[in-house]
MDTraj code that builds the backbone (N, CA, C; nanometers):
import mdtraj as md
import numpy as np

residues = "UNK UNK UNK UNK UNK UNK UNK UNK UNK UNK UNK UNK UNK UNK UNK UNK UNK UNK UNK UNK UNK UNK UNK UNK UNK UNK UNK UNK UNK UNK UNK UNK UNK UNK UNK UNK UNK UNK UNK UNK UNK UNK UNK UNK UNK UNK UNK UNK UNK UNK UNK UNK UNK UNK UNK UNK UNK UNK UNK UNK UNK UNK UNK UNK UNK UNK UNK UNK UNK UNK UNK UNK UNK UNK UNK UNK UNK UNK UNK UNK UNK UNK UNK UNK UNK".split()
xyz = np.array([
    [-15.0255, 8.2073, 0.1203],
    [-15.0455, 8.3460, 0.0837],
    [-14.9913, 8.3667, -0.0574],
    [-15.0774, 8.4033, -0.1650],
    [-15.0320, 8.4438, -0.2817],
    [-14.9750, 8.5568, -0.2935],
    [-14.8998, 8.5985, -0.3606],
    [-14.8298, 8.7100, -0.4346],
    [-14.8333, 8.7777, -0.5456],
    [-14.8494, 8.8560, -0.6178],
    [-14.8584, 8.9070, -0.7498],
    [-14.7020, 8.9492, -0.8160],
    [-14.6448, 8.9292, -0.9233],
    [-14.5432, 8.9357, -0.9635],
    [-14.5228, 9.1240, -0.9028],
    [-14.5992, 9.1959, -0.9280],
    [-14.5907, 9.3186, -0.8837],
    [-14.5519, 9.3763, -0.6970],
    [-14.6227, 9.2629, -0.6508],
    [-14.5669, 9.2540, -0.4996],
    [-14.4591, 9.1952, -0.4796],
    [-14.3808, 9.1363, -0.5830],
    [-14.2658, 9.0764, -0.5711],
    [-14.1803, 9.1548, -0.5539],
    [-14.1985, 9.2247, -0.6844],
    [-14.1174, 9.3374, -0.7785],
    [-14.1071, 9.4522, -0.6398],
    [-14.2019, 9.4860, -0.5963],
    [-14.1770, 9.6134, -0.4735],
    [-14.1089, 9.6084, -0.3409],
    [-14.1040, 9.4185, -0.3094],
    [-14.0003, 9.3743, -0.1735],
    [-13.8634, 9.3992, -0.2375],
    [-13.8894, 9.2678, -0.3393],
    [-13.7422, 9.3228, -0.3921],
    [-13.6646, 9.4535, -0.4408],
    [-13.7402, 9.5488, -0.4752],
    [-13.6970, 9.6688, -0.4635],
    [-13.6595, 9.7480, -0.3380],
    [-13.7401, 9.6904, -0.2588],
    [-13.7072, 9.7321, -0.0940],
    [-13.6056, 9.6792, -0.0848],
    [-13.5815, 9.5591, -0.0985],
    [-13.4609, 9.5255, -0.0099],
    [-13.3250, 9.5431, -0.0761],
    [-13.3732, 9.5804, -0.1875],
    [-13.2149, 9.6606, -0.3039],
    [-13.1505, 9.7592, -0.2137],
    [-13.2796, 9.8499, -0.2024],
    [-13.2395, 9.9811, -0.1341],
    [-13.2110, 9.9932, 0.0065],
    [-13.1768, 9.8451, 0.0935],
    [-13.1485, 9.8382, 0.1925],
    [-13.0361, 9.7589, 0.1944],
    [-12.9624, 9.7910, 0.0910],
    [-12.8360, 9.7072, 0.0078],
    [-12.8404, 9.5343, 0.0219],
    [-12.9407, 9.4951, -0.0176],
    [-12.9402, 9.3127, 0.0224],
    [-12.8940, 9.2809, -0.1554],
    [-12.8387, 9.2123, -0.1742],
    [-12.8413, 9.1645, -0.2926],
    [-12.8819, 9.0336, -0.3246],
    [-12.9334, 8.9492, -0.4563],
    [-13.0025, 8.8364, -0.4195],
    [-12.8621, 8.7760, -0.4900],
    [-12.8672, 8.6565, -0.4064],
    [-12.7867, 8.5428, -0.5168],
    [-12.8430, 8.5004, -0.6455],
    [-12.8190, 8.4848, -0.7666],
    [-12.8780, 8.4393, -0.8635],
    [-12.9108, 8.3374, -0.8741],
    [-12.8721, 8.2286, -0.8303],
    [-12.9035, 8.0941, -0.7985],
    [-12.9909, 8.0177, -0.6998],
    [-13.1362, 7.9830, -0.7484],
    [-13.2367, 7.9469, -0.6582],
    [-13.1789, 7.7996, -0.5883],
    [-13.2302, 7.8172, -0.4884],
    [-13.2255, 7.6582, -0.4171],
    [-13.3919, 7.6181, -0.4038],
    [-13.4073, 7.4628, -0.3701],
    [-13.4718, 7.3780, -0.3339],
    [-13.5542, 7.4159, -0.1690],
    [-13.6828, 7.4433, -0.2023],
    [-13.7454, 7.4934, -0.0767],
    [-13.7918, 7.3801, -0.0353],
    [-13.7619, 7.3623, 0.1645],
    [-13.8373, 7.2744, 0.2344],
    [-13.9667, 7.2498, 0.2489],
    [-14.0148, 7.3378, 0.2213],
    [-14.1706, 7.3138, 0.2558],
    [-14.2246, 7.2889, 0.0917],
    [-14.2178, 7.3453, -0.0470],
    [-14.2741, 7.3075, -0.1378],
    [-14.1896, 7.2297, -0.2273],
    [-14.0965, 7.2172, -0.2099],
    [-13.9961, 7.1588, -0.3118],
    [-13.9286, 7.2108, -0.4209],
    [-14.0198, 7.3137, -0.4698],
    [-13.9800, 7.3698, -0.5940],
    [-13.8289, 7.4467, -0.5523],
    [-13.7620, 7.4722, -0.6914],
    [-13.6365, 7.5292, -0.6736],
    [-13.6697, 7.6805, -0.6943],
    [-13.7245, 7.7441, -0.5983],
    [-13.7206, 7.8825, -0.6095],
    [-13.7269, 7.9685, -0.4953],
    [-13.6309, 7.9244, -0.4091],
    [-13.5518, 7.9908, -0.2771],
    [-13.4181, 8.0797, -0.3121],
    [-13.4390, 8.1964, -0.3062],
    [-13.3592, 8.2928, -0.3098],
    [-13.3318, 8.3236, -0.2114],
    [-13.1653, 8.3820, -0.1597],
    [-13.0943, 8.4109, -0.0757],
    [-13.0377, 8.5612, -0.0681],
    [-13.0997, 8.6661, 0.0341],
    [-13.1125, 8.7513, -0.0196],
    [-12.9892, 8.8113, 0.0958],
    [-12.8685, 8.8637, 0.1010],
    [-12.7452, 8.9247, 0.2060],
    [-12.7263, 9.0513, 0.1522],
    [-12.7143, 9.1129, 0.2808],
    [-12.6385, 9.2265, 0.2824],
    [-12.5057, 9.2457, 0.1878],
    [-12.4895, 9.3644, 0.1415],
    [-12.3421, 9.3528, 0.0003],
    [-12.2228, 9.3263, 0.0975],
    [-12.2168, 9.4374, 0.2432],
    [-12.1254, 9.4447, 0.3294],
    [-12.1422, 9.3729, 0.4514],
    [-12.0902, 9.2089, 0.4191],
    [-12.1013, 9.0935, 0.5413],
    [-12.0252, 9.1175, 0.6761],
    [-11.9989, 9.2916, 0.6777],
    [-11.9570, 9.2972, 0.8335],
    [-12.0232, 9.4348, 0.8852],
    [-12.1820, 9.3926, 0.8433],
    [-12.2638, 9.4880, 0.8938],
    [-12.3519, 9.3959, 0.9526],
    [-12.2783, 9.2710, 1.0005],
    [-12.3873, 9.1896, 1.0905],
    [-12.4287, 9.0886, 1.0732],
    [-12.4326, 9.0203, 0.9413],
    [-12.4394, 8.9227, 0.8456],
    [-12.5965, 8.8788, 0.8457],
    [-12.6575, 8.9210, 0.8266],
    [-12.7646, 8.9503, 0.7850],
    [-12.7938, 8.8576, 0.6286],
    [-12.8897, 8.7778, 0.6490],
    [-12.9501, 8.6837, 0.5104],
    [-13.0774, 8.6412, 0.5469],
    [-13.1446, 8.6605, 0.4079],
    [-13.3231, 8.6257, 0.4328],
    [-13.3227, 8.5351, 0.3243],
    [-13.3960, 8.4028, 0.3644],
    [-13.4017, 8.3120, 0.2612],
    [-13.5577, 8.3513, 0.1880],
    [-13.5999, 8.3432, 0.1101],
    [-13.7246, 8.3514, 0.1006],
    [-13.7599, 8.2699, -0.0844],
    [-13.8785, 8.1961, -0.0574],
    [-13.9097, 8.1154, -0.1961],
    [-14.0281, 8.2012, -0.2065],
    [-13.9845, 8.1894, -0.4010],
    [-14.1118, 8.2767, -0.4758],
    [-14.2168, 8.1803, -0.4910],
    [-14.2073, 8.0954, -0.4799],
    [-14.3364, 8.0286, -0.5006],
    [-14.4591, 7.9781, -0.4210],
    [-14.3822, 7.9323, -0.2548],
    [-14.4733, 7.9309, -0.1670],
    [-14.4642, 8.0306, -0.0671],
    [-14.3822, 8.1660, -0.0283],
    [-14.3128, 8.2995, -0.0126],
    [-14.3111, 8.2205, 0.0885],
    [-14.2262, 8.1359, 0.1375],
    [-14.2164, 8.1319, 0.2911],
    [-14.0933, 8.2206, 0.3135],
    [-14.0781, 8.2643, 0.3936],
    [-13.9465, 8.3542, 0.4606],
    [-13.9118, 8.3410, 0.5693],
    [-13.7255, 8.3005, 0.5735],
    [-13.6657, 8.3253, 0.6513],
    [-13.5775, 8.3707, 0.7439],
    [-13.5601, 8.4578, 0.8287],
    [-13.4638, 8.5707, 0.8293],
    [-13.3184, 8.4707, 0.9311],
    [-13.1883, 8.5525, 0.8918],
    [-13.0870, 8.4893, 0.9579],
    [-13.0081, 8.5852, 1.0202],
    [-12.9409, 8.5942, 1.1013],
    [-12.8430, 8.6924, 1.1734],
    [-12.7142, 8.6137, 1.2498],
    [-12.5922, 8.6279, 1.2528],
    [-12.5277, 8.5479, 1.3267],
    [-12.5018, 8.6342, 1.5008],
    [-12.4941, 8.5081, 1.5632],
    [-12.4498, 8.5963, 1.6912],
    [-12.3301, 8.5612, 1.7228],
    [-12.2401, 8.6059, 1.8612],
    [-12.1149, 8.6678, 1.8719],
    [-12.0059, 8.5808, 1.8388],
    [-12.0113, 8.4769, 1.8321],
    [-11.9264, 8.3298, 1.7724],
    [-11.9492, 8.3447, 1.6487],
    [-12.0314, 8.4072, 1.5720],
    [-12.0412, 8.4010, 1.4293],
    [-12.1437, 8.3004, 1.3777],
    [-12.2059, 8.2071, 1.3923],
    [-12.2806, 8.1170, 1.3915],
    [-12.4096, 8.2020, 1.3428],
    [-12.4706, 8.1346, 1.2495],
    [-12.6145, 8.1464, 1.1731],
    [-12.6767, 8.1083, 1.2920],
    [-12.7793, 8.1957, 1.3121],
    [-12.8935, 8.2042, 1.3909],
    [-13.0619, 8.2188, 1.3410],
    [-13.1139, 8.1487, 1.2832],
    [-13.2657, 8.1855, 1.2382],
    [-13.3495, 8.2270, 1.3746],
    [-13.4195, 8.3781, 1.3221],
    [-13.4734, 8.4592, 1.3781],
    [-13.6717, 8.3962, 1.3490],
    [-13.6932, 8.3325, 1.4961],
    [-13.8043, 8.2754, 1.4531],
    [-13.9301, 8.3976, 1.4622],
    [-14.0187, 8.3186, 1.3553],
    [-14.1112, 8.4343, 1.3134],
    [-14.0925, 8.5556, 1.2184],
    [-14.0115, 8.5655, 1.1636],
    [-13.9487, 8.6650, 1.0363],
    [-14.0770, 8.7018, 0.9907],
    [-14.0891, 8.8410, 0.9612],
    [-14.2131, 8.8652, 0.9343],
    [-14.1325, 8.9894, 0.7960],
    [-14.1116, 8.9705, 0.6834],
    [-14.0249, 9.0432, 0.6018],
    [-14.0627, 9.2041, 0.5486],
    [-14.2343, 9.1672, 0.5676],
    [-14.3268, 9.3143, 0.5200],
    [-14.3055, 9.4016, 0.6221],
    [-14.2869, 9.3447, 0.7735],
    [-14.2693, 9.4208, 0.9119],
    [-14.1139, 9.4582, 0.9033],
    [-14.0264, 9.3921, 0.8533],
    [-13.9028, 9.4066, 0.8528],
    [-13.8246, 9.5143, 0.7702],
    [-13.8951, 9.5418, 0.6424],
    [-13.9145, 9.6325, 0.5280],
    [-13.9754, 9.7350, 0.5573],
    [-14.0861, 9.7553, 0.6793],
    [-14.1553, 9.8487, 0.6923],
    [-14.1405, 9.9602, 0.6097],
])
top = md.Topology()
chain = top.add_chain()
for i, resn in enumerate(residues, 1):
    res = top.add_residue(resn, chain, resSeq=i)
    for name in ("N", "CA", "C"):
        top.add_atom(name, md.element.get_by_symbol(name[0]), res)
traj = md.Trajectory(xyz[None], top)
């Protein structure tokens, strides 16, 4: 699924305003390789811990939540446009 820099520009504005902040530092995506996986968390990590990985280049997305041990949990099927609603 392609993207337009402009559909970029409007998630990421969504998810500003749902206080996520991105890390500045891309990582290495599994599925295309390229280094442009951004890590996108909540500002306040005790509202649930909440992190969406997502790469600009092949947009795969992945959503994370920990459960009651604290442990990273990937939420299969992350759907981020449904999530943003």
């Amino acid at each position: 699924m392609s993207r337009s820099p402009s559909d970029i520009s409007n998630l990421e504005y969504k998810l500003k305003k749902r206080a996520f902040a991105r890390d500045p530092y891309p990582l290495s995506c599994d599925s295309c390789e390229e280094r442009a996986v951004f890590i996108y968390a909540l500002k306040h990590t005790n509202t649930g811990g909440r992190t969406i990985e997502w790469c600009h280049h092949c947009h795969r997305v992945r959503g994370f939540t920990r459960d009651r041990e604290g442990d990273r949990v990937e939420q299969p099927g992350f759907d981020l446009e449904a999530f943003l609603g």
